[in-house]
Each structure stands twice: as C-alpha cells, then as structure tokens.
C-alpha beads as a LAMMPS data file, in Angstrom:
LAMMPS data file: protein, C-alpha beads

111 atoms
110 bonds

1 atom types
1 bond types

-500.0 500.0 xlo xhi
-500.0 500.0 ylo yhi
-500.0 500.0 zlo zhi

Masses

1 110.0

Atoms # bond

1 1 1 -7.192 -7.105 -7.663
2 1 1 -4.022 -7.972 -9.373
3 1 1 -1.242 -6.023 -7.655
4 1 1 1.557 -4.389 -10.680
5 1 1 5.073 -5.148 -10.186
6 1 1 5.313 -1.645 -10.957
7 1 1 3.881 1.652 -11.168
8 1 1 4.474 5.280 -11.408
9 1 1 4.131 7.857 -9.090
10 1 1 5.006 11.457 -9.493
11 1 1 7.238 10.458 -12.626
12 1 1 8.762 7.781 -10.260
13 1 1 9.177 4.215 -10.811
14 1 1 7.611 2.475 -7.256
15 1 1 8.176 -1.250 -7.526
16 1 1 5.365 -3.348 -6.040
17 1 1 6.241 -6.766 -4.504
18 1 1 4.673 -9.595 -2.596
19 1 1 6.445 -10.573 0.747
20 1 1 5.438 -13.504 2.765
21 1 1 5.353 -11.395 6.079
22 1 1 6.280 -7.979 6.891
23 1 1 8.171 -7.301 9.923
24 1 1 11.489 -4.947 11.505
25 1 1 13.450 -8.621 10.947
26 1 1 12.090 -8.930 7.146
27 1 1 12.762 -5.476 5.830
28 1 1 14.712 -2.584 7.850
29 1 1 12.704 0.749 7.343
30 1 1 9.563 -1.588 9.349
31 1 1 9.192 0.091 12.801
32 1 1 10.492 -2.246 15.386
33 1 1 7.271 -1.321 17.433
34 1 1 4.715 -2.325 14.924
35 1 1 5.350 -6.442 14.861
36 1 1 3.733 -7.605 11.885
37 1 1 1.970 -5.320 9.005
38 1 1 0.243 -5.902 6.373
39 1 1 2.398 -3.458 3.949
40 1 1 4.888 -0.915 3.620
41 1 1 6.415 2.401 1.560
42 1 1 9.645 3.107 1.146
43 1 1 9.603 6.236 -0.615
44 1 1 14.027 6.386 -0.357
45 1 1 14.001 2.386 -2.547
46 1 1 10.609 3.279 -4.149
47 1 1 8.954 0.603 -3.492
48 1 1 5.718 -0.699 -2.053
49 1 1 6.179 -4.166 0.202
50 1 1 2.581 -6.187 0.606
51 1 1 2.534 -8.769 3.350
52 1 1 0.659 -12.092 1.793
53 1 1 -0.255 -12.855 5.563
54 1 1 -0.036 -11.688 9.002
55 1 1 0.520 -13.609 12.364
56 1 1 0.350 -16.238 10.137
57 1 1 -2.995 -15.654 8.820
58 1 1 -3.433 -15.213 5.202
59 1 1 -4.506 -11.915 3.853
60 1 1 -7.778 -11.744 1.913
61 1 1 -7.945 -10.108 -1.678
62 1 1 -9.624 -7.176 0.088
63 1 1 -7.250 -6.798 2.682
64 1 1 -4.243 -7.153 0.121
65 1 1 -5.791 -4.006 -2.400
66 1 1 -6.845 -1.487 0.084
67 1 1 -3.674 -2.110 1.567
68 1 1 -2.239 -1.401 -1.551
69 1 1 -4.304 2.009 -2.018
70 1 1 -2.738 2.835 1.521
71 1 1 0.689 2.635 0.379
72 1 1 -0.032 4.578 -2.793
73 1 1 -1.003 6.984 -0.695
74 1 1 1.719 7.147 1.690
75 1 1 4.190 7.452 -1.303
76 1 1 2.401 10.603 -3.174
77 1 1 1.645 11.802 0.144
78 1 1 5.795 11.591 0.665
79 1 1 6.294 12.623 -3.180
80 1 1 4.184 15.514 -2.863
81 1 1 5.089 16.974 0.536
82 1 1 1.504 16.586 1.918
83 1 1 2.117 16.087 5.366
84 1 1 -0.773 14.120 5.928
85 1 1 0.617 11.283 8.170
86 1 1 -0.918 7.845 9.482
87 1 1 -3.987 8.532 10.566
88 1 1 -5.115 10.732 7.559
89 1 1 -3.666 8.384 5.289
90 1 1 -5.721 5.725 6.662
91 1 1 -8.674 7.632 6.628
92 1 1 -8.320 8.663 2.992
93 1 1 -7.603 4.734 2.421
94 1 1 -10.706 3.311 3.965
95 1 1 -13.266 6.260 2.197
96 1 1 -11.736 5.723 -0.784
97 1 1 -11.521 1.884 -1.191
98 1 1 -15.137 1.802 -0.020
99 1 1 -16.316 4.580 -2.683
100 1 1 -14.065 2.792 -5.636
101 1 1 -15.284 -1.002 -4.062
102 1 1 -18.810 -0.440 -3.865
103 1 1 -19.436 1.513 -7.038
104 1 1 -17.114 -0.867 -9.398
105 1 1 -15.536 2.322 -10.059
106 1 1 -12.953 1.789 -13.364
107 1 1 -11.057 4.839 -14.557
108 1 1 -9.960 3.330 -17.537
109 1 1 -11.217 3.890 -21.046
110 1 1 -11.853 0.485 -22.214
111 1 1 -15.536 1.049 -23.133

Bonds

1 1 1 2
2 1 2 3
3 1 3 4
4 1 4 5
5 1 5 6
6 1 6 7
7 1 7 8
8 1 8 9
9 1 9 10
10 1 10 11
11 1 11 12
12 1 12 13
13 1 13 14
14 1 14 15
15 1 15 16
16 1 16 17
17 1 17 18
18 1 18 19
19 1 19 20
20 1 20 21
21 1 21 22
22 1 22 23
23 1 23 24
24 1 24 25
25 1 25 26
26 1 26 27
27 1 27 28
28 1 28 29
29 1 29 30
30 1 30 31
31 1 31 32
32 1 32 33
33 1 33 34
34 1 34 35
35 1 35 36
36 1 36 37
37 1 37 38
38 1 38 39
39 1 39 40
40 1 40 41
41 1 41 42
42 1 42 43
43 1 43 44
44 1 44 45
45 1 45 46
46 1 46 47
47 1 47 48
48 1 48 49
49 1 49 50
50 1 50 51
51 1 51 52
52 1 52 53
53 1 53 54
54 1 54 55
55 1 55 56
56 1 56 57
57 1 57 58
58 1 58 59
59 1 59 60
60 1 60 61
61 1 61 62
62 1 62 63
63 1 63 64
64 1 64 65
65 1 65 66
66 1 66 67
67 1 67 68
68 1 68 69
69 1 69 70
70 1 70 71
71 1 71 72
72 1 72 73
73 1 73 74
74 1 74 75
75 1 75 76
76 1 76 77
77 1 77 78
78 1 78 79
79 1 79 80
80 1 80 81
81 1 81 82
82 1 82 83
83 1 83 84
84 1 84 85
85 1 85 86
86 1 86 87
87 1 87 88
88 1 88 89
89 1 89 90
90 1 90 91
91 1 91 92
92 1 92 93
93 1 93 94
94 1 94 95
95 1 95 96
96 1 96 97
97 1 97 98
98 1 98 99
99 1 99 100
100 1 100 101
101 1 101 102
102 1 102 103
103 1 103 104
104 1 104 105
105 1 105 106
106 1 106 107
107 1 107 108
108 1 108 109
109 1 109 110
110 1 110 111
C-alpha cells in the first residue's frame, strides 16, 4: 500500500509521514512506557507518524498499512468523540484489514 502524505479526516487535514523509529525520545506525545511502536496519532498536530521499523527490524508492507488503518481510526475515533480506546481500536483494525485484505476490497470508482 502506498501510504498519502496526506489525508482528510472529519474536514481535517491529517498529515501522514514515514519515521525511521517511533519512540518517547523520537516524538513527545509517544508514551514513555511503550518503547518502540510501530505508529502514532496525534489528533492536537494532525498527523499520523508510521515507524519504517521496530527494534531495529524492518516493518513489512502489511505491518506498515494495517498500522496505518489503526491510526485512522484512532484519529476519527478522537474527531468524532467515540470513546472507543486501545483495545477496541485494535480490534476494529485487525477485522477490518483482514475483511478489506482478503477480499481486494477497492472503494473507488475506477471501473
């Protein structure tokens, strides 16, 4: 999947970058306790941070776009005032990429 540099959300602008690692030390709204992640949403910057690896492991294409559904998700669920937290998010995440994966699933109307 090619990851935008940017897309909207909720009539917001949510820039998408690449990031060698993601950590408290690389970017300050990272949870000290978490390490390493593989991305992040910072819905008061708007913007979407994707790790290319972890623990100095690179990140598969896989990895890198349902990572990227997850933070979509985190930002409408912050945009909309869903409440729906980590876990739920994740759970959402991993149905959805595997539903939208598995079926080839395209939205778009390009015939």
């Amino acid at each position: 999947m090619k990851i935008p540099k940017r897309i909207k959300i909720a009539g917001h602008d949510v820039t998408c970058k690449s990031v060698h690692t993601l950590s408290h030390k690389t970017r300050k709204w990272v949870p000290k306790e978490w390490g390493s992640c593989w991305g992040s949403s910072c819905n008061q910057t708007n913007e979407i941070l994707l790790a290319k690896s972890k623990l100095g492991i690179p990140l598969d294409e896989a990895h890198r776009a349902s990572t990227f559904l997850h933070e979509i998700l985190h930002q409408i669920d912050y945009k909309y005032g869903l409440g729906l937290g980590e876990k739920r998010v994740g759970k959402i995440e991993t149905a959805l990429f595997q539903v939208l994966r598995d079926n080839h699933l395209d939205f778009s109307d390009r015939g």
